[in-house]
GUMI-8728 format. One record per residue (C-alpha): residue number from 1; residue in three letters; chain; x, y, z. Coordinates in nm, 2 decimals. Each point is the difference from the previous one (the first is absolute). Example, Ala and Ser with C-alpha at 12.3 -4.5 7.8 and 13.67 -1.06 7.14 Angstrom:
<ketor 1,'ALA','A',<1.23,-0.45,0.78>>
<ketor 2,'SER','A',<0.14,0.34,-0.07>>
! end
This chain:
<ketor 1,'UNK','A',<0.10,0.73,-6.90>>
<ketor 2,'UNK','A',<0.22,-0.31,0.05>>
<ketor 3,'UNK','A',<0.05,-0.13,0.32>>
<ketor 4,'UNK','A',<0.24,-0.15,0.16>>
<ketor 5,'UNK','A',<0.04,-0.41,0.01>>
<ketor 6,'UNK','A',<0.19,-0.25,0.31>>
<ketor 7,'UNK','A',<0.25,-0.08,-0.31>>
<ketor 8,'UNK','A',<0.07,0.36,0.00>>
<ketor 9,'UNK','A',<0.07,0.07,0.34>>
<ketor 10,'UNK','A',<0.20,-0.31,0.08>>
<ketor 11,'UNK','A',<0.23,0.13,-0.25>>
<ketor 12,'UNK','A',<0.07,0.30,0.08>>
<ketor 13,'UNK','A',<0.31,0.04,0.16>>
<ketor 14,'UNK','A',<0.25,0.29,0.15>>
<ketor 15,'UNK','A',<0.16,0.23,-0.19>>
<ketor 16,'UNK','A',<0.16,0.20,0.20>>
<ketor 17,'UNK','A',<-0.23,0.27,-0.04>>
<ketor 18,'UNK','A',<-0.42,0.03,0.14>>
<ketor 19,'UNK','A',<-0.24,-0.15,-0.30>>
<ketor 20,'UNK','A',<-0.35,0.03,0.00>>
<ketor 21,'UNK','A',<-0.23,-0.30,-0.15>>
<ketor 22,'UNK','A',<-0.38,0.21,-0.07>>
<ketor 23,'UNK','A',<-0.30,-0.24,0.08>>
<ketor 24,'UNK','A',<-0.35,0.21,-0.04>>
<ketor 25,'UNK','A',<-0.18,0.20,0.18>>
<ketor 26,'UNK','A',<0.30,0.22,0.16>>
<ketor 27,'UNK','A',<0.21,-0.38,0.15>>
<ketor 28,'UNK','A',<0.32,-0.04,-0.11>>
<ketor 29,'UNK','A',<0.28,-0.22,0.15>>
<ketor 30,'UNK','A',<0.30,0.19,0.11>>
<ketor 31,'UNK','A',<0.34,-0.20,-0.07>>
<ketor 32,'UNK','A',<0.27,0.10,0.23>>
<ketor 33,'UNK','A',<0.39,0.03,-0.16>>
<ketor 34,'UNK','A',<0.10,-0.31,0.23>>
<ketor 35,'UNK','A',<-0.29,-0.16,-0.15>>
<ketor 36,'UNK','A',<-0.26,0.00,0.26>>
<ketor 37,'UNK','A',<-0.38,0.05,-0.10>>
<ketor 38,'UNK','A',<-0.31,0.20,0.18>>
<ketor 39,'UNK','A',<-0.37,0.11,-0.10>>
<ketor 40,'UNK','A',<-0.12,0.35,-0.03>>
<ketor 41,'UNK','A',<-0.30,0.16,-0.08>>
<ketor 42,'UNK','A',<0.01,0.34,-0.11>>
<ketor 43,'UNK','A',<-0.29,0.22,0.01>>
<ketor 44,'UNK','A',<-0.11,0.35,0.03>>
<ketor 45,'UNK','A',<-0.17,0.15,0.27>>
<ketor 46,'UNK','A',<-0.07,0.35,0.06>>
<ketor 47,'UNK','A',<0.16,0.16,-0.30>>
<ketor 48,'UNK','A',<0.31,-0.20,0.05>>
<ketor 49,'UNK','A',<0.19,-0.34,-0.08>>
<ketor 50,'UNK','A',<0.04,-0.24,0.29>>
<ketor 51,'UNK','A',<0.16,-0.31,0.03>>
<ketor 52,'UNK','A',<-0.04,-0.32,0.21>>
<ketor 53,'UNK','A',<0.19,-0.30,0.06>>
<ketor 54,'UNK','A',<-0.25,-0.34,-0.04>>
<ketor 55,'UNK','A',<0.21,-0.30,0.09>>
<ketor 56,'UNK','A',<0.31,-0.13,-0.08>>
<ketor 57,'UNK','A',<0.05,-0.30,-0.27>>
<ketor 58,'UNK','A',<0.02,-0.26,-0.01>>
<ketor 59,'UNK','A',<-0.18,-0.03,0.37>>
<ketor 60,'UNK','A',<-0.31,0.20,-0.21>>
<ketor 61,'UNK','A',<-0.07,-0.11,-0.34>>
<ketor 62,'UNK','A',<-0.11,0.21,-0.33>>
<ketor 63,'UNK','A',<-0.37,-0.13,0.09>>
<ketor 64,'UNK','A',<0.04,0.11,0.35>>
<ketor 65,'UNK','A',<0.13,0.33,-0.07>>
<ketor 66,'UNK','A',<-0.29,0.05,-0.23>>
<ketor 67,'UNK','A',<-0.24,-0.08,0.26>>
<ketor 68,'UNK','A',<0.21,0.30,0.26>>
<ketor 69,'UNK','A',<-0.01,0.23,-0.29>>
<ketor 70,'UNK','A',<-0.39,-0.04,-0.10>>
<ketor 71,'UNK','A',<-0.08,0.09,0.41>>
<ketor 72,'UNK','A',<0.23,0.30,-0.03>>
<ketor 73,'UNK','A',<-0.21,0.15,-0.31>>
<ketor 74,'UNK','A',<-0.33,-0.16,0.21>>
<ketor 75,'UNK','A',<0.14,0.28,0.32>>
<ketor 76,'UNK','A',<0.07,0.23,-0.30>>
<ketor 77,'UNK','A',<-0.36,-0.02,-0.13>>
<ketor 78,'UNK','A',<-0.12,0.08,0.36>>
<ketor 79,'UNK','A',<0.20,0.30,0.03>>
<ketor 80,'UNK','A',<0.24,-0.12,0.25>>
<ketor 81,'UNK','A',<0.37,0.01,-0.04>>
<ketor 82,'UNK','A',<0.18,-0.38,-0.02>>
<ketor 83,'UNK','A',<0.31,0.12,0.16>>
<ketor 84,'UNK','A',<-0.19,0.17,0.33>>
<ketor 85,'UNK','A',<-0.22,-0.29,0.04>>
<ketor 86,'UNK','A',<0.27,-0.20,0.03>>
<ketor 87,'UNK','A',<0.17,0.22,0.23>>
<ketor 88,'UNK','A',<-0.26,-0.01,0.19>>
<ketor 89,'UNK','A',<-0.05,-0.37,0.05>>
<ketor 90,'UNK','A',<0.37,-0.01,0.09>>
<ketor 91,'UNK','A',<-0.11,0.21,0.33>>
<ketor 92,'UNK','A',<-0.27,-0.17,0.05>>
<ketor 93,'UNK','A',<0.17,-0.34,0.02>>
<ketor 94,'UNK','A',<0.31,0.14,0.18>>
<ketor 95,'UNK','A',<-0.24,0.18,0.24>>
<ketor 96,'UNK','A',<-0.20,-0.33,0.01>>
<ketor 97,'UNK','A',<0.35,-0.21,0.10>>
<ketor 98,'UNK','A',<0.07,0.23,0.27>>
<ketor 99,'UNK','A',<-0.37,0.01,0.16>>
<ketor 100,'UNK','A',<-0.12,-0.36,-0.01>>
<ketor 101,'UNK','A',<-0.10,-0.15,0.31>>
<ketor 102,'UNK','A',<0.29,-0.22,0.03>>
<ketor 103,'UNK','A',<0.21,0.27,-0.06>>
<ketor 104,'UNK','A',<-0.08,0.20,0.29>>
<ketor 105,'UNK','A',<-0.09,-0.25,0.22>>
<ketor 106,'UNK','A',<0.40,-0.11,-0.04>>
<ketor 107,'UNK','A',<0.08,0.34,0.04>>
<ketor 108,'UNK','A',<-0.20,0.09,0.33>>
<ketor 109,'UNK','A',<0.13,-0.37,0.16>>
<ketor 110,'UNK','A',<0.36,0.07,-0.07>>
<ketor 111,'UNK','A',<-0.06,0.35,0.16>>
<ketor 112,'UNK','A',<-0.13,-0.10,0.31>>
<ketor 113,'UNK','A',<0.05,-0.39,0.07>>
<ketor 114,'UNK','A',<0.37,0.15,0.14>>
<ketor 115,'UNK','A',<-0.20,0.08,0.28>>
<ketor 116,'UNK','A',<-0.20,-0.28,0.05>>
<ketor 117,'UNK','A',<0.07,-0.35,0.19>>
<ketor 118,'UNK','A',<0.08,-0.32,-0.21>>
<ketor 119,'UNK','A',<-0.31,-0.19,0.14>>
<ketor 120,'UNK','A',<-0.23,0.32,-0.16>>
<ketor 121,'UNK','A',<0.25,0.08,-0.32>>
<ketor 122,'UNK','A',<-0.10,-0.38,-0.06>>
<ketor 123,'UNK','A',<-0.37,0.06,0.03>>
<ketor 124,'UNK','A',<-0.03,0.31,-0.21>>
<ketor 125,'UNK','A',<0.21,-0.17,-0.25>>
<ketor 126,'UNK','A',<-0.18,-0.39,-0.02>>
<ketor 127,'UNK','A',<-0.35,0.21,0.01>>
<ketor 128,'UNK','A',<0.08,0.22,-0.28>>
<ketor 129,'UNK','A',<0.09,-0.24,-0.18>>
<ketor 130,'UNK','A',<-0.26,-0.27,0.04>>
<ketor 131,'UNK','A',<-0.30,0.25,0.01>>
<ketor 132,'UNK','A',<0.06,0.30,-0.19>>
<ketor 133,'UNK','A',<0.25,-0.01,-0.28>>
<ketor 134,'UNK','A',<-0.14,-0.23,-0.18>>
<ketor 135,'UNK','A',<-0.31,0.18,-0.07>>
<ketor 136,'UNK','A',<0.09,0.38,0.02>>
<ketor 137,'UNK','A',<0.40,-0.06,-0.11>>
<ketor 138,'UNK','A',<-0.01,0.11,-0.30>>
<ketor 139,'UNK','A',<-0.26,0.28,0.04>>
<ketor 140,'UNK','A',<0.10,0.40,-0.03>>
<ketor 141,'UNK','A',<-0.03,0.04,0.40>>
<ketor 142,'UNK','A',<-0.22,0.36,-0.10>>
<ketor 143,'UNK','A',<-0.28,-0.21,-0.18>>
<ketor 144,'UNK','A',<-0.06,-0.26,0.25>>
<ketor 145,'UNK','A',<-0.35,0.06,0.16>>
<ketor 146,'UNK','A',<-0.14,-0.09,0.34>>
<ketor 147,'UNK','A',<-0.28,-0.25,-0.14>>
<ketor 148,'UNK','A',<0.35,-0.15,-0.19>>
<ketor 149,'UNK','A',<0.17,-0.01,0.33>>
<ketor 150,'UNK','A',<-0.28,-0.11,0.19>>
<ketor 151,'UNK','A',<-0.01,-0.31,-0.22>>
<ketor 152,'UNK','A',<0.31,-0.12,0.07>>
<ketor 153,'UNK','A',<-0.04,0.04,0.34>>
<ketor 154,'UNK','A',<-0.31,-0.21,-0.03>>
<ketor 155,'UNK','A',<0.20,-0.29,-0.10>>
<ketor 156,'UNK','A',<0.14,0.02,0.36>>
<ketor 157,'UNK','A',<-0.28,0.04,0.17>>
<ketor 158,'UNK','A',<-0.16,-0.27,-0.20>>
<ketor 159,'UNK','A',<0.26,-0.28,0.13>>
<ketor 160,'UNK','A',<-0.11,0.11,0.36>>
<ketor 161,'UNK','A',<0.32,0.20,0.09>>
<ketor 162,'UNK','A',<-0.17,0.32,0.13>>
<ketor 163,'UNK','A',<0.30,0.13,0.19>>
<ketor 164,'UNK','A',<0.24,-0.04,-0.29>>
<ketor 165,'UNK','A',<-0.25,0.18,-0.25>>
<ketor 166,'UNK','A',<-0.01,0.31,0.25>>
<ketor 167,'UNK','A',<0.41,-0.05,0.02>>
<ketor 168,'UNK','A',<0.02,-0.02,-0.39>>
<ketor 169,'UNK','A',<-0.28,0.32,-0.02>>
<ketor 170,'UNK','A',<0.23,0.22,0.20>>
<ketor 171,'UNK','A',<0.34,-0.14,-0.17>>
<ketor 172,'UNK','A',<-0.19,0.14,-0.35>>
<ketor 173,'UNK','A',<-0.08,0.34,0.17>>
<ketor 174,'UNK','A',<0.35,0.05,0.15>>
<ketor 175,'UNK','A',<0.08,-0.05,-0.39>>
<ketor 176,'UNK','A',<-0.24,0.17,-0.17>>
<ketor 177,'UNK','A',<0.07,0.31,0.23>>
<ketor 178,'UNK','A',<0.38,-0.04,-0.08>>
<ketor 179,'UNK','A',<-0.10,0.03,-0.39>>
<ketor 180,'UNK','A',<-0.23,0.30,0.07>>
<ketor 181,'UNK','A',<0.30,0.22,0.18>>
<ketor 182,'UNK','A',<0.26,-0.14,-0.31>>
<ketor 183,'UNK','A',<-0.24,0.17,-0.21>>
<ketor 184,'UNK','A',<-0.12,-0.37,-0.19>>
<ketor 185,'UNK','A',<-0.32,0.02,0.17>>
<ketor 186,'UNK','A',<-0.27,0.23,0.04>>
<ketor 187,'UNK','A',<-0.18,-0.14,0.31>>
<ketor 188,'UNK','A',<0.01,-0.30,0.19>>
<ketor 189,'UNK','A',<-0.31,-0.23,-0.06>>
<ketor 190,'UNK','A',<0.03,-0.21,0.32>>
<ketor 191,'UNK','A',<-0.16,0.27,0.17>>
<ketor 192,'UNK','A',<-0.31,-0.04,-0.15>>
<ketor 193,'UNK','A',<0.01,-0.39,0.12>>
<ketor 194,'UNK','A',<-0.07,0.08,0.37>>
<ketor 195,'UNK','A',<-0.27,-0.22,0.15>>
<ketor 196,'UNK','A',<-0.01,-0.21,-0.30>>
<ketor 197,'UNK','A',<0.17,-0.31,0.19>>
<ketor 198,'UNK','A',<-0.16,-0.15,0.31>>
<ketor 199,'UNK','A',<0.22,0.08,0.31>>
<ketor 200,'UNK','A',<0.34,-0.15,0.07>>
<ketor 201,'UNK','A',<-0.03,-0.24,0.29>>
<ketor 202,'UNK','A',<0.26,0.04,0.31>>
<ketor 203,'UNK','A',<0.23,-0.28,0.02>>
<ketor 204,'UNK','A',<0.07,-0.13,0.34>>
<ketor 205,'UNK','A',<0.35,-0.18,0.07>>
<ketor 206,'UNK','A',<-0.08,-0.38,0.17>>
<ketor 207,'UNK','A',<0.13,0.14,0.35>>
<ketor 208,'UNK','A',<0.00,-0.18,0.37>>
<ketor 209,'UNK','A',<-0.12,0.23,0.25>>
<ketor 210,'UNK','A',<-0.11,-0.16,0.29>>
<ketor 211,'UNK','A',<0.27,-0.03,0.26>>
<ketor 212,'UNK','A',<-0.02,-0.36,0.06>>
<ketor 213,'UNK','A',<0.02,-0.10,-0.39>>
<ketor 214,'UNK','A',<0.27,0.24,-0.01>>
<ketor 215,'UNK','A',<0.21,-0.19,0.29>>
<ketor 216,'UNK','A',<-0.11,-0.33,-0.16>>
<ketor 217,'UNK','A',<0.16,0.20,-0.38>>
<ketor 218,'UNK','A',<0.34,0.06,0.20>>
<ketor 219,'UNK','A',<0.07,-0.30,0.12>>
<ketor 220,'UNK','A',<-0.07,-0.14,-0.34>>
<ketor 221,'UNK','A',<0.29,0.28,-0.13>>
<ketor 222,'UNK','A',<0.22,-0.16,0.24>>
<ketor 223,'UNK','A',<-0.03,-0.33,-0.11>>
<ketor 224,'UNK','A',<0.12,0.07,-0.32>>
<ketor 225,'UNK','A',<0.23,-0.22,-0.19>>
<ketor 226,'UNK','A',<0.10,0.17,-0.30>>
<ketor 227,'UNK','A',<0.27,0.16,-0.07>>
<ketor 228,'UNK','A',<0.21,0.21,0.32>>
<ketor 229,'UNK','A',<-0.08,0.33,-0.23>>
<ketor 230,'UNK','A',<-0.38,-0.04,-0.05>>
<ketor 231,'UNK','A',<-0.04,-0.14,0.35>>
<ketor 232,'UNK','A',<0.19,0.34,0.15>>
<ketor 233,'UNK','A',<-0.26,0.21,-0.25>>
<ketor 234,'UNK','A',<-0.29,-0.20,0.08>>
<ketor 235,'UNK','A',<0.07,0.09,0.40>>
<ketor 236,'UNK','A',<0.09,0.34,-0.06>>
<ketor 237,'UNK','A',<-0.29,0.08,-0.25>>
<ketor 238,'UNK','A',<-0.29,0.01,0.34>>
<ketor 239,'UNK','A',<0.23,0.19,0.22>>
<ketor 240,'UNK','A',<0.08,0.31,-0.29>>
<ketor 241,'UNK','A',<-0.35,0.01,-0.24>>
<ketor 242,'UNK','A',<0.15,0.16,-0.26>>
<ketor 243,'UNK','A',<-0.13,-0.05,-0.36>>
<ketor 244,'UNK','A',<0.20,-0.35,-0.21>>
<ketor 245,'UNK','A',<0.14,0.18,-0.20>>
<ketor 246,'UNK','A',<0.21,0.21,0.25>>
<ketor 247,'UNK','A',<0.04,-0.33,0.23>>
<ketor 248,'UNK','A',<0.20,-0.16,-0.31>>
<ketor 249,'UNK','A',<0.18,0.33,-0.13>>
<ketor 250,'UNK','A',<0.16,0.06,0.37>>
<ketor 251,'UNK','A',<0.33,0.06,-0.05>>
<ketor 252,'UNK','A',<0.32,0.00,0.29>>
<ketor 253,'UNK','A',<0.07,0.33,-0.07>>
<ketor 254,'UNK','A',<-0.32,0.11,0.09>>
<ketor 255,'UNK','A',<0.00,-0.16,0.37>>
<ketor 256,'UNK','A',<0.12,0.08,0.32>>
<ketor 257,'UNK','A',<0.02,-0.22,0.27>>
<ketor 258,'UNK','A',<0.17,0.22,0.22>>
<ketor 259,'UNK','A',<-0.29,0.31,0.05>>
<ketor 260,'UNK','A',<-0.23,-0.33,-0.11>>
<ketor 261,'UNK','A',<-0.19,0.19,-0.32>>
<ketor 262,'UNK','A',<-0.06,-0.13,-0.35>>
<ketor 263,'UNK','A',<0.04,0.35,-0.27>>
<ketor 264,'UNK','A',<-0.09,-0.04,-0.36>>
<ketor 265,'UNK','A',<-0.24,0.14,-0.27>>
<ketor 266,'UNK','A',<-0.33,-0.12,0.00>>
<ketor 267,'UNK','A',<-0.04,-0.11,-0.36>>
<ketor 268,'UNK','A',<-0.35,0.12,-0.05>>
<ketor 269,'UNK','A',<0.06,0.38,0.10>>
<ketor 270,'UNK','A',<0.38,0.01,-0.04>>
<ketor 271,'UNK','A',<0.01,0.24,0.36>>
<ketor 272,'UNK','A',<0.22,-0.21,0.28>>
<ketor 273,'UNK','A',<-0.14,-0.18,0.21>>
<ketor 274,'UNK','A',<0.10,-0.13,0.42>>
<ketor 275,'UNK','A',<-0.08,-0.32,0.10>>
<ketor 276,'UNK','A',<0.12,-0.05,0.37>>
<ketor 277,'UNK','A',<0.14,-0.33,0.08>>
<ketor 278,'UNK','A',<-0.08,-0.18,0.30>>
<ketor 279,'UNK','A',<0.25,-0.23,0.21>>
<ketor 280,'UNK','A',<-0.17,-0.30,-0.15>>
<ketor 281,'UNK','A',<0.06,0.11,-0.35>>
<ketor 282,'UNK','A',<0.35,0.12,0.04>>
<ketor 283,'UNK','A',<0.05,-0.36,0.14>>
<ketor 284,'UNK','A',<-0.13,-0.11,-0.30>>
<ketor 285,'UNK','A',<0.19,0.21,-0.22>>
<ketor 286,'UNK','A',<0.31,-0.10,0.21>>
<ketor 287,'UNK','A',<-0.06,-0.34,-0.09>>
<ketor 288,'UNK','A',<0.01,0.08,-0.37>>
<ketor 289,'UNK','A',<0.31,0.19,0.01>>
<ketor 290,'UNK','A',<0.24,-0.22,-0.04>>
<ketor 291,'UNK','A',<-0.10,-0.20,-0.27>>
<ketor 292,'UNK','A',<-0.15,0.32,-0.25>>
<ketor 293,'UNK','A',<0.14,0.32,0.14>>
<ketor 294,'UNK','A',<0.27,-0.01,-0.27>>
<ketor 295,'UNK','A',<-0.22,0.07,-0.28>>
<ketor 296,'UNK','A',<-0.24,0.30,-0.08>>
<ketor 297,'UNK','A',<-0.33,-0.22,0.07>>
<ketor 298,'UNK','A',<-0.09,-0.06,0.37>>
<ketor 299,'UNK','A',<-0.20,-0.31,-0.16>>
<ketor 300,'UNK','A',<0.12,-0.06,-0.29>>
<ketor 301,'UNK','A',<-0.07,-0.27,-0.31>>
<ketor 302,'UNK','A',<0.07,-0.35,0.09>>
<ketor 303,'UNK','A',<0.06,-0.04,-0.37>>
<ketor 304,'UNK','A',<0.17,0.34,-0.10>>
<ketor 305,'UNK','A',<0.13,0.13,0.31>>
<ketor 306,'UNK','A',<0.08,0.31,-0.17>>
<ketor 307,'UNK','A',<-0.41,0.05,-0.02>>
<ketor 308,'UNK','A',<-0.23,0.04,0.29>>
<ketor 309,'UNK','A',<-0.26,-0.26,0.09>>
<ketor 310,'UNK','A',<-0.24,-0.09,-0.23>>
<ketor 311,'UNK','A',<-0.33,0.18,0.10>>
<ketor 312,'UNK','A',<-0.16,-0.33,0.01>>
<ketor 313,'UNK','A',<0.24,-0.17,0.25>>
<ketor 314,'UNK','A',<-0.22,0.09,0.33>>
<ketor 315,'UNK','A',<-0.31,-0.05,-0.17>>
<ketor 316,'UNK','A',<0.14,-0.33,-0.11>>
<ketor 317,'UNK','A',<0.12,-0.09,0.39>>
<ketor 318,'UNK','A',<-0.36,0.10,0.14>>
<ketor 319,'UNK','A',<-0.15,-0.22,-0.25>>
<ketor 320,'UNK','A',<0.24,-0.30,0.07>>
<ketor 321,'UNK','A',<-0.07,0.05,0.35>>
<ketor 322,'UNK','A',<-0.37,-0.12,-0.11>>
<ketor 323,'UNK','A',<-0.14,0.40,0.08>>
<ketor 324,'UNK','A',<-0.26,0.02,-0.30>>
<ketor 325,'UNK','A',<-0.01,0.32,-0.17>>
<ketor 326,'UNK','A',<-0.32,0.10,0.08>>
<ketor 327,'UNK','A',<0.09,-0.02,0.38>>
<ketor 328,'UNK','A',<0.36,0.19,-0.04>>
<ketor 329,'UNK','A',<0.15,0.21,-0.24>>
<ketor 330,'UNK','A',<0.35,0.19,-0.01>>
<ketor 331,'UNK','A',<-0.16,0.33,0.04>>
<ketor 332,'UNK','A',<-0.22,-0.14,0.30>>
<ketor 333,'UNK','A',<0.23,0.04,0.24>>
<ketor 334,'UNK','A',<-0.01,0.38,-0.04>>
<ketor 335,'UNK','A',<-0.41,-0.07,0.05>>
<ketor 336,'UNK','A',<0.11,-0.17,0.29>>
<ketor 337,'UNK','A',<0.23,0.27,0.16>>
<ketor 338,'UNK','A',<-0.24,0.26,-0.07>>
<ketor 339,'UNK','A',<-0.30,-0.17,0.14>>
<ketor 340,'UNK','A',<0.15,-0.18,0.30>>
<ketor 341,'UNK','A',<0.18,0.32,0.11>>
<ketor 342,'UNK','A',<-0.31,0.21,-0.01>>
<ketor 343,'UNK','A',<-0.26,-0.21,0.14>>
<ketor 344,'UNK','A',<0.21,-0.21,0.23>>
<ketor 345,'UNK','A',<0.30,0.23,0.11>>
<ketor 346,'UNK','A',<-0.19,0.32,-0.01>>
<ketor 347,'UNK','A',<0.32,0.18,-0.21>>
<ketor 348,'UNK','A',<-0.08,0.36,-0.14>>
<ketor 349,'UNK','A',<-0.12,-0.02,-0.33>>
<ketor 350,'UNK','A',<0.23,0.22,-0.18>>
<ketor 351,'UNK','A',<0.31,-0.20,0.17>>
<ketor 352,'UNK','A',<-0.11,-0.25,-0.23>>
<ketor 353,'UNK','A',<-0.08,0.14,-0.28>>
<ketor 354,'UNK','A',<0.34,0.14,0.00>>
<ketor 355,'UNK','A',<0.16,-0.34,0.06>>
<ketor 356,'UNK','A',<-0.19,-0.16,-0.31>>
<ketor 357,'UNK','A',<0.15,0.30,-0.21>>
<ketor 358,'UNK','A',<-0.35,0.15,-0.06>>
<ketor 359,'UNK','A',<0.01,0.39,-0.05>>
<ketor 360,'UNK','A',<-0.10,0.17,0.38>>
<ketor 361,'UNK','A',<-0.09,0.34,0.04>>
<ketor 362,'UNK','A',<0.02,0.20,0.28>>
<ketor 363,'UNK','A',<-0.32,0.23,0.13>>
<ketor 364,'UNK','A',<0.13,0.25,-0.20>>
<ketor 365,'UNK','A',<-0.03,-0.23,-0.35>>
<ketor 366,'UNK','A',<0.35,-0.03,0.02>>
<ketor 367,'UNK','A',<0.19,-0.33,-0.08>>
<ketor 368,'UNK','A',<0.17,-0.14,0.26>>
<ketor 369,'UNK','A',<0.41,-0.02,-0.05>>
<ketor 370,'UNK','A',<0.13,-0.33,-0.03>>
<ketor 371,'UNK','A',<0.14,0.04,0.35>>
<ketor 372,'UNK','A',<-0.34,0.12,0.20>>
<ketor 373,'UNK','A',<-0.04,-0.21,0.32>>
<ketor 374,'UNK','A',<0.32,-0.17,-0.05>>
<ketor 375,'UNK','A',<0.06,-0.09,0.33>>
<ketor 376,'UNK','A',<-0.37,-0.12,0.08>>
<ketor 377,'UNK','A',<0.01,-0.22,-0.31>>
<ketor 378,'UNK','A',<0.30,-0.19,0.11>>
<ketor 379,'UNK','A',<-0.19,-0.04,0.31>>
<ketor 380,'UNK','A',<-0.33,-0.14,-0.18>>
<ketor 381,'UNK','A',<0.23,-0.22,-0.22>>
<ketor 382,'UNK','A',<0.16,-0.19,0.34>>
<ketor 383,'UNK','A',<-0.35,-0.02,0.14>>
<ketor 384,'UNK','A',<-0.13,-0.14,-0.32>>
<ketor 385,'UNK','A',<0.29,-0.30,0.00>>
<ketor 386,'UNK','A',<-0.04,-0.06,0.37>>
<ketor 387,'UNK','A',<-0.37,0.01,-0.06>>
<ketor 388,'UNK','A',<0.11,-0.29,-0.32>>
<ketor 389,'UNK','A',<0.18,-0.18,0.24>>
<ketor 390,'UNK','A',<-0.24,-0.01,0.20>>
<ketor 391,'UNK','A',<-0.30,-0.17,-0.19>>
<ketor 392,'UNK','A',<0.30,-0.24,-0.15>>
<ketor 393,'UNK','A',<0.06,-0.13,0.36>>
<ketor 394,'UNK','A',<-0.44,-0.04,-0.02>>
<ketor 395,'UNK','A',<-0.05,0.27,0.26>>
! end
């Protein structure tokens, strides 16, 4: 039987009507009226003729097309049908582009990273990245084991960043369960991982706790001579202990200086939060008034006023001021607070619990309302700044 040569099919042209050019074997290059040209193998499979499209020319050649046509008659030979196979494969890869691990991990962080703070959406995000997608990216999310898993954790642990391996561990979980309820996943395997990392250790914040470091700390705070801004959150920062990250998102509309109380939405468990403002931080805010209270930002950007302060600007004062890190950090005055008030002062536990934002339940195993002891927390607050001012003077 002849077969078909390149001269041949370059030739052909349209017609205006369908042309078929036979090969062997059952492949035959279809001409189009307009002139364009595609591969098919016809066969017969179960009693009846079938047909399948091979590749289009020029982009496959006559040699190429041979080679697709001689593994069609090889599935033919097996008693498989070309056509289902193929149909098959096309799930398969469309089910395997939906359930990779990159896939889904994308999915499951733009489901839930709406709730979550910019400091942790950066976390999850850099960690992710850095750790995990580049060895289980590409994998189908439902055929990733735990000893697979547990080897890229090891790569963490290996570099002698415990914490962030147990971080990264429960990050996979929170994705692998979010596959198993999309139906992409039977089971998660980071459940079979538990107790295969040593512990995580507790971090500490660097915090000043004995009263006359802490009156040696303020007067340091006073002496500041940055920038008016800074200076004002640098003195205010002892005298509220709430977290950074709320100190620099203050905003005027959350403030009144007339019933003295600071309202806004702690950024860690979105529920509203009451910080009671004593005389000496109204002063302070007072102070600050004039120059910021036009804009959203109680302290905002001294390069973007539009912005809040960078989340490094108090950090950045404490160590200009010659306060080393591992003596003071920006969380260590809520150490501080918490300690001082306890052991010196003798103030109720839950009163500041509450105050730090923690979640306080009642003897019931109820949690207290953001307004429980109100009125006694505005008192502990004025005895904790006259208490401040106190060990500034060096009594």
């Amino acid at each position: 039987m002849p077969q078909l040569t390149d001269t041949q099919i370059r030739q052909a042209k349209g017609n205006g009507k369908a042309q078929r050019l036979y090969d062997t074997r059952g492949l035959y290059l279809e001409v189009s009226p307009p002139g364009g040209k595609l591969w098919r193998f016809k066969y017969r499979f179960g009693g009846k003729e079938k047909r399948i499209g091979v590749g289009k020319y020029p982009d496959v050649s006559l040699s190429q097309a041979r080679d697709r046509r001689d593994e069609a008659r090889k599935l033919l030979a097996d008693g498989i049908d070309p056509s289902v196979q193929r149909q098959a494969q096309k799930v398969a890869a469309e089910l395997t582009s939906s359930s990779g691990f990159n896939v889904v991990s994308k999915e499951w962080f733009n489901k839930f990273s709406k709730n979550w703070s910019a400091g942790h959406t950066k976390v999850v995000e850099r960690q992710l990245e850095r750790d995990v997608l580049p060895w289980l990216g590409d994998r189908v999310i439902g055929e990733i084991t735990a000893t697979e898993l547990l080897g890229v954790i090891r790569k963490i642990e290996d570099r002698g960043s415990i914490n962030t391996a147990h971080r990264v561990l429960s990050f996979c979980g929170q994705i692998f369960r979010y596959a198993v309820v999309t139906g992409r996943a039977e089971r998660d395997p980071s459940a079979d991982l538990k107790g295969a990392l040593p512990p995580a250790t507790k971090k500490h914040f660097a915090a000043i706790t004995d009263p006359k470091k802490v009156g040696a700390l303020l007067r340091m705070l006073d002496a500041y001579e940055g920038t008016f801004v800074v200076r004002c959150a640098l003195r205010l920062t002892p005298l509220v202990f709430v977290r950074a990250s709320e100190l620099r998102h203050a905003r005027w509309s959350e403030i009144d200086l007339k019933n003295s109380e600071w309202r806004y939405l702690v950024i860690k468990t979105k529920l509203e939060h009451v910080v009671p403002l004593s005389r000496q931080a109204v002063a302070i805010l007072k102070e600050l008034q004039p120059l910021t209270a036009h804009r959203e930002w109680v302290f905002p950007s001294g390069s973007t006023p539009i912005r809040p302060m960078s989340q490094n600007a108090v950090l950045a004062a404490l160590r200009a001021l010659g306060i080393d890190k591992e003596e003071m950090s920006g969380h260590g005055f809520r150490a501080m607070a918490r300690t001082i008030l306890d052991e010196v002062l003798g103030v109720r536990p839950e009163l500041i619990e509450q105050q730090l934002a923690h979640v306080v339940k009642d003897p019931l195993g109820r949690a207290y309302n953001r307004t429980k002891h109100l009125e006694e927390r505005h008192k502990m607050m004025q005895s904790w700044a006259d208490y401040l001012d106190k060990l500034k003077e060096g009594k």
